[in-house]
N, C-alpha and C positions, 0 to 999 in steps of 0.2 A: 302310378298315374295320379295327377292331383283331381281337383274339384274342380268339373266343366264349365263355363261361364255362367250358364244359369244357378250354379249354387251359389258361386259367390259372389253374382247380382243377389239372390235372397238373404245372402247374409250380411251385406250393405245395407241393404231396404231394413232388414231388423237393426243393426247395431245403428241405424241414424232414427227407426222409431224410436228406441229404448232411449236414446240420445235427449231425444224432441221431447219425450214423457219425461224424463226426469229432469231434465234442464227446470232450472227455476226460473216462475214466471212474475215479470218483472212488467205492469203497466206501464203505459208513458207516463203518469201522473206519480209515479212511483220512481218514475228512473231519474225525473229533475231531483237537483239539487235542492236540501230543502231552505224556502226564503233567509233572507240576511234580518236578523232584527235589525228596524231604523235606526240612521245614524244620528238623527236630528232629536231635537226635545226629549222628552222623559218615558220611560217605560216602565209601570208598573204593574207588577204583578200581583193577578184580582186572584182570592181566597177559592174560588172554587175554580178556577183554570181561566187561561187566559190573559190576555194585559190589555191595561189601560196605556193608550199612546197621546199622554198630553204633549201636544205642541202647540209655540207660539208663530203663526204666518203673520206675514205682515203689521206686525205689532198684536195681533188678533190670536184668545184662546182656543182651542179646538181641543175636543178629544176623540180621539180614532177610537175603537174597541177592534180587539185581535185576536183572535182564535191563541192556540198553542202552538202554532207553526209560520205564525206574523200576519193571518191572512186576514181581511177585515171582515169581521162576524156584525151581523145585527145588534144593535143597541139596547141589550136587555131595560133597560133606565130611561122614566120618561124625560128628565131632565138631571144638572145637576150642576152646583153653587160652587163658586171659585171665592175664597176670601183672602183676599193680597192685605200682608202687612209689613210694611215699611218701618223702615227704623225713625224718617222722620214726620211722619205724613198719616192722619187717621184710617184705618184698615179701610178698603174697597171691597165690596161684595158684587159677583158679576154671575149671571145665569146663563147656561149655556142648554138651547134646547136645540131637538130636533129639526133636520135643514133639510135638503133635497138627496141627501146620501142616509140609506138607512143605518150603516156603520156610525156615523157621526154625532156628537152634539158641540155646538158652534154659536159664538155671541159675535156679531159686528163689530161691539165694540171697544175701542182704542185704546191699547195699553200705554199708558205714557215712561217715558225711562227717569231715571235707571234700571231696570230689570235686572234687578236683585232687590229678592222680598222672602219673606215666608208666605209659604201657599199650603192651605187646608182645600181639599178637595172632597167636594159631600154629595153620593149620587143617591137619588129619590125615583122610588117609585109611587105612580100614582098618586092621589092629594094628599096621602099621612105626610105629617110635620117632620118625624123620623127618619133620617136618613139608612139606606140599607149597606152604601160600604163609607169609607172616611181613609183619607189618603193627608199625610203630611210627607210636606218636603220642603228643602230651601231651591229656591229657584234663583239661577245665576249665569245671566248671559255674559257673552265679550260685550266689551265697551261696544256702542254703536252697532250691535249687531242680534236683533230681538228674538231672529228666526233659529238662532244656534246655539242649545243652552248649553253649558260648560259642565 
């Protein structure tokens, strides 16, 4: 004669708690997918974790600060100098400070084309003259198109 209903209700009840305990637990924040690094402008990667996402909007510098998973972290840096040099045209120096996103540092103004240059990038803390990281790259967009660097 087998096992009455009641036992092997108890033994469903146990083999779905043991189930439920060991099953791995998986938040929702945990179950998404993790972010895409941006497609647009430049992504570099800062010394002690993180990236810097310089992009050019509307002719206009910006740099994003990003966690290690793309996500925008506060702007450890009270400000920080962009120096554009041209092959024919005397280098530019452009300051990008804090705006209304605490992730951000952002200057209004106007980059004129061609956009393609060498760009030194130097972030600062506080009043010292000393910059605390320094970023070089060549920066080079499509013809006519400022927002998309190549």
């Amino acid at each position: 004669m087998g096992p009455g209903p009641a036992r092997s209700s108890a033994r469903l009840i146990a083999l779905l708690a043991f189930a439920f305990l060991a099953a791995p637990w998986v938040s929702a924040e945990e179950a998404k997918p993790p972010p895409e690094p941006p497609s647009e402008g430049r992504l570099l990667p800062r010394p002690q974790g993180g990236f810097l996402h310089l992009v050019m909007e509307d002719s206009r510098f910006a740099i994003n600060f990003l966690d290690e998973a793309f996500r925008p972290e506060p702007a450890d840096v009270d400000r920080a100098v962009l120096r554009i040099r041209r092959a024919v045209t005397r280098p530019e120096s452009i300051v990008l400070l804090p705006g209304d996103e605490p992730h951000r540092l952002a200057n209004p103004r106007f980059i004129r084309a061609p956009w393609t240059f060498h760009l030194v990038v130097l972030l600062f803390k506080g009043e010292g003259g000393d910059a605390v990281e320094s970023y070089t790259l060549n920066w080079v967009s499509p013809a006519g198109s400022p927002d998309k660097e190549g």
